[in-house]
C-alpha positions in Angstrom: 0.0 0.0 0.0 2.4 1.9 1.4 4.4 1.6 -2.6 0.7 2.9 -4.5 0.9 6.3 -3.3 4.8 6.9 -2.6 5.3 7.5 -6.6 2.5 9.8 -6.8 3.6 11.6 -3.7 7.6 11.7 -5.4 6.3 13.0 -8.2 4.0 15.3 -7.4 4.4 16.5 -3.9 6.0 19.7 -4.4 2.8 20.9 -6.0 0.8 20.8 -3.0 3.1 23.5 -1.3 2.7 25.8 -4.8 0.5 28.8 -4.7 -2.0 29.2 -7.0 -1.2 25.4 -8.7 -4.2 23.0 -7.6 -4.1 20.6 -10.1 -7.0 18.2 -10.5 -6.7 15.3 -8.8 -6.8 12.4 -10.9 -9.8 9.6 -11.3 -8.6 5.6 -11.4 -12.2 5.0 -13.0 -11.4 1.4 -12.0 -10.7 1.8 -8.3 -14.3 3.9 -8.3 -15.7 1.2 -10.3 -14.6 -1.5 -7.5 -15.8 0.6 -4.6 -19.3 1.2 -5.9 -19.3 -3.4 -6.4 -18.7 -3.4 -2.7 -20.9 -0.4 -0.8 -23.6 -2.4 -3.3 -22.7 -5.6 -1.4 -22.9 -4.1 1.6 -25.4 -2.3 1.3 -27.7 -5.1 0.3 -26.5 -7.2 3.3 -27.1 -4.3 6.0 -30.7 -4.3 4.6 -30.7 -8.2 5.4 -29.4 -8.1 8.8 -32.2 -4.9 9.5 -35.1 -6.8 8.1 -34.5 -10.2 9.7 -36.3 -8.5 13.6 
């Protein structure tokens, strides 16, 4: 984990203290694509365990 954002951070880093220099951050449309799978997953098991009473 610690290797996915060290590059990022190397090459990029010295924006953040840059005035005036906010550069978009960028989407891994993959990662987002992943993450919307799971909260799906969960949130159609939270809606199990809440209508099981």
């Amino acid at each position: 984990m610690i290797h996915q954002w060290q590059r990022p951070l190397l090459e990029g880093g010295s924006g953040v203290f840059e005035r005036g220099a906010r550069k978009k951050p960028e989407i891994d449309e993959e990662q987002v694509r992943q993450l919307l799978a799971k909260i799906g997953v969960v949130a159609v098991a939270n809606s199990f365990c809440w209508n099981e009473s």
